[in-house]
C-alpha positions as CSV (number, residue, x, y, z in Angstrom):
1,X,-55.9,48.6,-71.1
2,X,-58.6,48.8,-68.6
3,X,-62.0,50.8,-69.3
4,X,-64.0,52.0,-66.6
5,X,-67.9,52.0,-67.3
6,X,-69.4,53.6,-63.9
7,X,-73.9,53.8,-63.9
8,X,-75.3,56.0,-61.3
9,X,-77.3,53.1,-60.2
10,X,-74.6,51.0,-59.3
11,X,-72.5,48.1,-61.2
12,X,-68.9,49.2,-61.6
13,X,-68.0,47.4,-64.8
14,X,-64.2,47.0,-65.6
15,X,-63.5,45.4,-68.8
16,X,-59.6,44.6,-70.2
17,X,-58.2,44.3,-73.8
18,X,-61.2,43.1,-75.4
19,X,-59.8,44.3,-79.0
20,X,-59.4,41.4,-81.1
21,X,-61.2,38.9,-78.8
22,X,-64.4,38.7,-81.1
23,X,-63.9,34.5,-80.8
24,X,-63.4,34.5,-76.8
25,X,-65.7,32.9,-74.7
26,X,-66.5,34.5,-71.4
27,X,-67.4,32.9,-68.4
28,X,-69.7,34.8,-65.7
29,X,-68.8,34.0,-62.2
30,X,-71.2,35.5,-59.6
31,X,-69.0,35.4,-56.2
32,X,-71.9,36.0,-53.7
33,X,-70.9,37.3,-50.3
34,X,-68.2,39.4,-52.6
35,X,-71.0,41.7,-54.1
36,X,-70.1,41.1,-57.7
37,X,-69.4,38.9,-60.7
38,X,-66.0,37.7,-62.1
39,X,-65.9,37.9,-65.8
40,X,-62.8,35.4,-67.1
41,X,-61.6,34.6,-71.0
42,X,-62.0,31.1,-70.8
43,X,-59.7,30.7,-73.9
44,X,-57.1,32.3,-71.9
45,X,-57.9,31.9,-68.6
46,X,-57.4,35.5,-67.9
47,X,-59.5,37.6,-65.9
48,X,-61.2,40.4,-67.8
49,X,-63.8,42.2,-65.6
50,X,-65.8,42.6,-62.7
51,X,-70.0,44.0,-61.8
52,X,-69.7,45.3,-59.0
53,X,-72.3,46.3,-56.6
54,X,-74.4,43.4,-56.9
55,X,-75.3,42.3,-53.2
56,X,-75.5,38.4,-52.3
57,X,-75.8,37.5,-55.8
58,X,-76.2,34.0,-56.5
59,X,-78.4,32.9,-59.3
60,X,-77.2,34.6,-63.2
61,X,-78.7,33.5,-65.9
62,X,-78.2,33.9,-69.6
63,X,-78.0,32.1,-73.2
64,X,-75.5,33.2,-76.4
65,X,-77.4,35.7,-78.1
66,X,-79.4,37.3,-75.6
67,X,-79.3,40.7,-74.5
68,X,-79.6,39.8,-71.1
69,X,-77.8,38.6,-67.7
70,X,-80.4,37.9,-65.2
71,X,-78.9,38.3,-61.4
72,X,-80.5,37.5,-58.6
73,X,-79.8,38.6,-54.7
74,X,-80.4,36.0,-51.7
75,X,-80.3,39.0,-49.5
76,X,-83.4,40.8,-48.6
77,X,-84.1,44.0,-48.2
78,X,-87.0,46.5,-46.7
79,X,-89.6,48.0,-48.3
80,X,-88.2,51.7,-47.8
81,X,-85.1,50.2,-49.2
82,X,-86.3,49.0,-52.3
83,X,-87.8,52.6,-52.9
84,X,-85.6,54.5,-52.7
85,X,-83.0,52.3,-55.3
86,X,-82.3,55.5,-57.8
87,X,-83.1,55.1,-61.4
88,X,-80.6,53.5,-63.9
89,X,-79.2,56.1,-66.2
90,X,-81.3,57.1,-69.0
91,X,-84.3,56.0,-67.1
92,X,-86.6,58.9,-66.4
93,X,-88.7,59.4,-63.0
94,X,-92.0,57.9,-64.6
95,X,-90.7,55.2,-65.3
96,X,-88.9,54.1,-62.5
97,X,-92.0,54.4,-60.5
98,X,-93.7,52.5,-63.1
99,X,-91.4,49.4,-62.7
100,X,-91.8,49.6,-58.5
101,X,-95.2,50.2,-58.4
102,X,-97.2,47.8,-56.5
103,X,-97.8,44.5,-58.6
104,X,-101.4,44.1,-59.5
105,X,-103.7,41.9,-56.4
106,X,-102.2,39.0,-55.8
107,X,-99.7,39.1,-57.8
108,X,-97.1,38.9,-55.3
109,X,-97.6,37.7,-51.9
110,X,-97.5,40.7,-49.4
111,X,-96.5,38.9,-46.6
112,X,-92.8,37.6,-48.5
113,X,-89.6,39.3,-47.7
114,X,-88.6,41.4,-51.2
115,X,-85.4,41.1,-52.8
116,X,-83.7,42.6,-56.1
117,X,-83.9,41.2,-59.2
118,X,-81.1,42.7,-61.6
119,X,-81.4,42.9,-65.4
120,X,-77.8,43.5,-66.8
121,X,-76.7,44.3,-70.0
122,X,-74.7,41.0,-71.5
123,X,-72.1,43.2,-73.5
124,X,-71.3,46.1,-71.2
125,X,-72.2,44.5,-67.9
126,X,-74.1,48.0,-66.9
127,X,-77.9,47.7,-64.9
128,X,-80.7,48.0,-67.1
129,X,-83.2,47.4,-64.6
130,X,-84.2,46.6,-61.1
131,X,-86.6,44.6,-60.2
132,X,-88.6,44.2,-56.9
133,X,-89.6,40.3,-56.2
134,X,-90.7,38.3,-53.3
135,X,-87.9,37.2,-51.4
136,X,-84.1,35.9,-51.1
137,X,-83.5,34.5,-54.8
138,X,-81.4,31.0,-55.1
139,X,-81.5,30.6,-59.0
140,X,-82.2,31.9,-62.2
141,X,-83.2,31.0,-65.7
142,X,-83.9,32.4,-68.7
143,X,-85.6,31.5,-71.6
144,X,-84.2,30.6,-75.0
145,X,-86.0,33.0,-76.8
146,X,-85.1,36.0,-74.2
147,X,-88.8,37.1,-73.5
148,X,-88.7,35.3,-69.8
149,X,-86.6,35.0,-66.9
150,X,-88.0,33.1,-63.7
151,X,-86.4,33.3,-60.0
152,X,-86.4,30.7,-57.3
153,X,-87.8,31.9,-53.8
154,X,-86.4,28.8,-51.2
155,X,-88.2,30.9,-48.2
156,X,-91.6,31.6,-50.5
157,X,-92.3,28.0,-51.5
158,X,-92.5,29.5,-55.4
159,X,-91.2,31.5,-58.4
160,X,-91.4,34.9,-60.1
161,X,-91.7,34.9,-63.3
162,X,-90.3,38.4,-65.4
163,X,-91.7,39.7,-68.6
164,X,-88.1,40.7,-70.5
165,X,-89.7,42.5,-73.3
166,X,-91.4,44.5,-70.8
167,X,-88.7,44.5,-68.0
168,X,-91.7,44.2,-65.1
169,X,-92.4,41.7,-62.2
170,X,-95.0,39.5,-64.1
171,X,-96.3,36.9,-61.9
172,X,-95.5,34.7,-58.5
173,X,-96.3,31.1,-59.1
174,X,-96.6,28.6,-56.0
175,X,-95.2,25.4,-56.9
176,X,-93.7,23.4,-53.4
177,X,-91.6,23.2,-50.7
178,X,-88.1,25.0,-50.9
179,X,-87.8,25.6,-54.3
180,X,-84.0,25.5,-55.5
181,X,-83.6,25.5,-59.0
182,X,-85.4,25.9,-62.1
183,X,-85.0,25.2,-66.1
184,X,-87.4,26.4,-68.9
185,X,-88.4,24.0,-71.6
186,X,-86.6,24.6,-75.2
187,X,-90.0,26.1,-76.5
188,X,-90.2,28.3,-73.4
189,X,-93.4,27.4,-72.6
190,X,-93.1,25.3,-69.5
191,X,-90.5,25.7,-66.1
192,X,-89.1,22.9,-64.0
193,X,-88.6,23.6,-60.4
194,X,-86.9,21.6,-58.3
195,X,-88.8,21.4,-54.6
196,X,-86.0,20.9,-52.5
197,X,-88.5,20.5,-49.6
198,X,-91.3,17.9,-50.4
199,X,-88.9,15.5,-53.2
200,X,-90.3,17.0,-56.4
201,X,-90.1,18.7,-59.9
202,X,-93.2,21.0,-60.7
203,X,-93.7,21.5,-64.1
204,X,-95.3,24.8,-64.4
205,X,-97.7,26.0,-67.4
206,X,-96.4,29.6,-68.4
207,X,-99.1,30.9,-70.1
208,X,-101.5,29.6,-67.2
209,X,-99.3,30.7,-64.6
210,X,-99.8,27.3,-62.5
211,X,-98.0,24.0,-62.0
212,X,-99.4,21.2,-64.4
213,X,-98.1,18.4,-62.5
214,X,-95.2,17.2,-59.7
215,X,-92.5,14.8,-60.4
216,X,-91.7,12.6,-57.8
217,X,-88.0,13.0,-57.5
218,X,-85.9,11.4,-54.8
219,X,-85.8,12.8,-51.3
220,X,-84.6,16.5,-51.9
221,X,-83.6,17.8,-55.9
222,X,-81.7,20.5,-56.0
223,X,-79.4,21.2,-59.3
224,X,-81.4,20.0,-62.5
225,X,-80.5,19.7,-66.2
226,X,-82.4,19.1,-68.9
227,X,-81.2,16.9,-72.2
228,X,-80.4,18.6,-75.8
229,X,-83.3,17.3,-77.2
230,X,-85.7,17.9,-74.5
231,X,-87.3,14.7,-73.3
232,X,-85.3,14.0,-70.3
233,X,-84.5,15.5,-67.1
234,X,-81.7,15.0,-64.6
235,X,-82.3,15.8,-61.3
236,X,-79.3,16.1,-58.2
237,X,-81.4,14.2,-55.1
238,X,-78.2,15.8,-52.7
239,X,-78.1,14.3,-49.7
240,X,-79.2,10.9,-51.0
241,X,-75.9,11.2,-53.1
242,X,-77.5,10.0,-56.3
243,X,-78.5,11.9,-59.5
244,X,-82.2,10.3,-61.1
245,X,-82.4,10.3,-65.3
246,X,-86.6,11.2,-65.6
247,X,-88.4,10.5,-68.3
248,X,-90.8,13.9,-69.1
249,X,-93.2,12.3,-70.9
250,X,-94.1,10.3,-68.3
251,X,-92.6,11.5,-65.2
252,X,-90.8,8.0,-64.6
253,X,-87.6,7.7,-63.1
254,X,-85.8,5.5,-65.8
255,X,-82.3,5.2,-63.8
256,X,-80.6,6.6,-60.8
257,X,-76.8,7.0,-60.7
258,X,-75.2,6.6,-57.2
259,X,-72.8,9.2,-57.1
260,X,-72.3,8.5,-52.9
261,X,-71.8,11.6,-50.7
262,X,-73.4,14.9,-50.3
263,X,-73.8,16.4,-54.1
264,X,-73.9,19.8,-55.5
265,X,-73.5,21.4,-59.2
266,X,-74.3,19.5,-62.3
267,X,-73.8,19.9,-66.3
268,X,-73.8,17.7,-69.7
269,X,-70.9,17.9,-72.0
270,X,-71.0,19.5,-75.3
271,X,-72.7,16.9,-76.8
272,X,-74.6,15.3,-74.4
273,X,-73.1,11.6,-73.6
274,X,-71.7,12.4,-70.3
275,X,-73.0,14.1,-67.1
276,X,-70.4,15.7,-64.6
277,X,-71.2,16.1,-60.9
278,X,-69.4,17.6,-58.2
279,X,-69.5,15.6,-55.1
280,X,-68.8,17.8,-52.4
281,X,-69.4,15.6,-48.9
282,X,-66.9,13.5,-50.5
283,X,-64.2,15.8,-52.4
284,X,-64.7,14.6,-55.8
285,X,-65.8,15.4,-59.7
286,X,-67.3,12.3,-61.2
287,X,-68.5,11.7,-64.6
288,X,-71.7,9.3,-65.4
289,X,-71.5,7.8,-68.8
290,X,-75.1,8.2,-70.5
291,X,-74.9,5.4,-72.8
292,X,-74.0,2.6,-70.3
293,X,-74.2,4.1,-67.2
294,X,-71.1,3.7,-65.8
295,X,-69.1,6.6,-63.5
296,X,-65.7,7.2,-63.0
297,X,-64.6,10.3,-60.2
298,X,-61.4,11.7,-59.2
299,X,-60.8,13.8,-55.9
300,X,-61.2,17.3,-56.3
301,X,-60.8,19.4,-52.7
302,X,-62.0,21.1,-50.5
303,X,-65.8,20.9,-51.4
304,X,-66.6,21.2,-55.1
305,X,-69.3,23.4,-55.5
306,X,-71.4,24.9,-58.7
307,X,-70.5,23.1,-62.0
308,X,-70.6,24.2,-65.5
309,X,-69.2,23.4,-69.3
310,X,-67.7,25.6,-70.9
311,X,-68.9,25.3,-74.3
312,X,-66.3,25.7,-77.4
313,X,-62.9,25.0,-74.9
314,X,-63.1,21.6,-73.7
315,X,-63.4,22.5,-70.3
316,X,-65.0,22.4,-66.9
317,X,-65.3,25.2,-64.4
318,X,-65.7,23.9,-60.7
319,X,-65.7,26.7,-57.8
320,X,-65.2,25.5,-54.2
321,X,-67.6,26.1,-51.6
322,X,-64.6,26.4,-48.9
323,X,-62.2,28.4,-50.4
324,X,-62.2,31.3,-53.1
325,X,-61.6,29.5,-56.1
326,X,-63.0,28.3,-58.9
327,X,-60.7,25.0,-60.7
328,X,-60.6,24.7,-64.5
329,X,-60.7,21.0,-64.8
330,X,-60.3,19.1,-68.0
331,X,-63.3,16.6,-68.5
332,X,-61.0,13.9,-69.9
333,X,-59.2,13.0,-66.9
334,X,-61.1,15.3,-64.4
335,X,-57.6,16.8,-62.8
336,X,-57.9,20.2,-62.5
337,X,-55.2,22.2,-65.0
338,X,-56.1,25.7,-63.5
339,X,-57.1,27.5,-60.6
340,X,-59.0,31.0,-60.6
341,X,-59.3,33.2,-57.9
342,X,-62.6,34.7,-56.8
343,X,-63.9,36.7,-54.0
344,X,-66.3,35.0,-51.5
345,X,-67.6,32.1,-53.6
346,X,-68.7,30.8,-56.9
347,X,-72.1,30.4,-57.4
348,X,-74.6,30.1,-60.6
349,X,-72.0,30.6,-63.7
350,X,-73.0,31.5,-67.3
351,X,-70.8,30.6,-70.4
352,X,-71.1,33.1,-73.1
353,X,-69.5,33.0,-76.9
């Protein structure tokens, strides 16, 4: 039976039968120019929700045991606009006005466009806060411990970083050309940006609030992952069609996969011996074996998009860039087994237990 949750300050938050389904795991599907995210049992495949009232959201964020989905809008909006958002419920006047005030000098560029940053709770799906940042957002992260989130601005050449414990704009960091998508560390204390723009990774000090140093990275990352343990990065260089295995402690590119074709989303398996890609110029999954390097593909069309595991099922979820779906794909044989419809398209997902 469907429950209705309804917040004054917007998501529309329909949850199904969840009785019982202690074990499922849910995967978030933000579906951009549909306003909203999908919210599917992966065990069973069947949809069980929908936010709604979340404009051009791209970039979600979130980790199993955490609070908190971080949502991020590549629409921008005016300044009287972000204003006059009305308070989430149970958020008094005071402090509303306390979370839109003006950031502290220099904080945030004053010449950037301003977007919304939206803080959702992970169990009920309702806003717990919105915050004001500079710019159209691409991508989110979040770190492991929950205290920090961190946006990518592709039009503001940086990233914002947001205090979670406080729920507040924190800082902007500059760190290069088009940034597209970022990763924190496993300790939290450092973000890796992919520059898009200038062929680079910035590795950004958190507690400094500035980039430590830039990885040379191909000719234009985009989608990066980072290892289980750590130590190594992979990096999607997109048009160049290849994916580059870097090394962090020294910033050396160890190996390069030639994937061929126009690239896209990206994700490790469970345990970490395989890397899947989704070749969109060329309508194809492929999987890069770690240990010897060698890659297998199978077609997958029209233009496979965003990429994610979905831990604890044995599967992959692939959305299409051309059409409103989003395949199920088993990583074994990489043949899709399923097909979900979405509205718009699938962007950033997020895999919860």
């Amino acid at each position: 039976m469907l429950t209705e949750i309804t917040r004054i300050l917007a998501p529309l938050v329909l949850l199904a039968g969840l009785t019982g389904a202690a074990q499922a795991v849910t995967v978030f599907i933000p579906e951009g120019s549909g306003d909203q995210i999908l919210m599917v049992d992966a065990v069973t495949g069947q949809v069980i929700g929908r936010i709604e009232g979340l404009e051009a959201v791209h970039g979600l964020a979130g980790a199993a045991g955490l609070p908190y989905l971080i949502a991020g809008s590549y629409a921008e909006i005016t300044a009287d606009e972000a204003a006059s958002i009305p308070n989430p419920e149970g958020v008094t006047a005071d402090e509303h006005a306390a979370h839109h005030a003006k950031p502290a000098a220099g904080a945030m560029p004053e010449d950037a466009g301003r977007s919304i940053l939206t803080v959702l709770d992970a169990e009920s799906g309702s806003v717990v806060r919105r915050i004001e940042v500079p710019g159209a957002v691409h991508h989110t992260a979040i770190s492991s411990d929950g205290r920090l989130a961190t946006a990518t601005h592709p039009a503001g050449d940086g990233i914002s970083l947001i205090d979670l414990e406080t729920l507040s704009f924190k800082a902007f960091i500059p760190t290069g050309s088009m940034p597209n998508y970022a990763i924190f560390s496993l300790d939290g204390g450092t973000i890796y940006v992919s520059n898009t723009g200038n062929g680079t990774i910035s590795e950004v000090d958190v507690a400094k609030g500035i980039v430590m140093r830039n990885i040379l990275a191909g000719e234009g990352p985009e989608h990066i992952v980072l290892s289980s343990d750590g130590g190594t990065l992979y990096a999607v260089d997109a048009d160049a069609g290849q994916v580059h295995e870097i090394a962090l402690s020294s910033g050396a590119i160890l190996r390069s996969f030639q994937i061929g074709g126009e690239l896209h989303g990206m994700d490790l398996s469970e345990d970490g011996a395989t890397l899947f890609v989704s070749g969109k110029g060329e309508n194809k999954i492929v999987a890069v074996d770690l240990a010897s390097g060698s890659v297998r593909s199978a077609p997958l069309e029209p233009a496979p998009y965003h990429l994610t595991t979905v831990t604890g099922t044995g599967k992959i979820y692939v959305s299409s860039r051309d059409e409103p779906k989003v395949w199920v794909v088993d990583p074994a044989t990489l043949t899709a087994t399923a097909e979900i419809a979405v509205v718009g398209e699938g962007h950033q997902m997020v895999v919860l237990p």
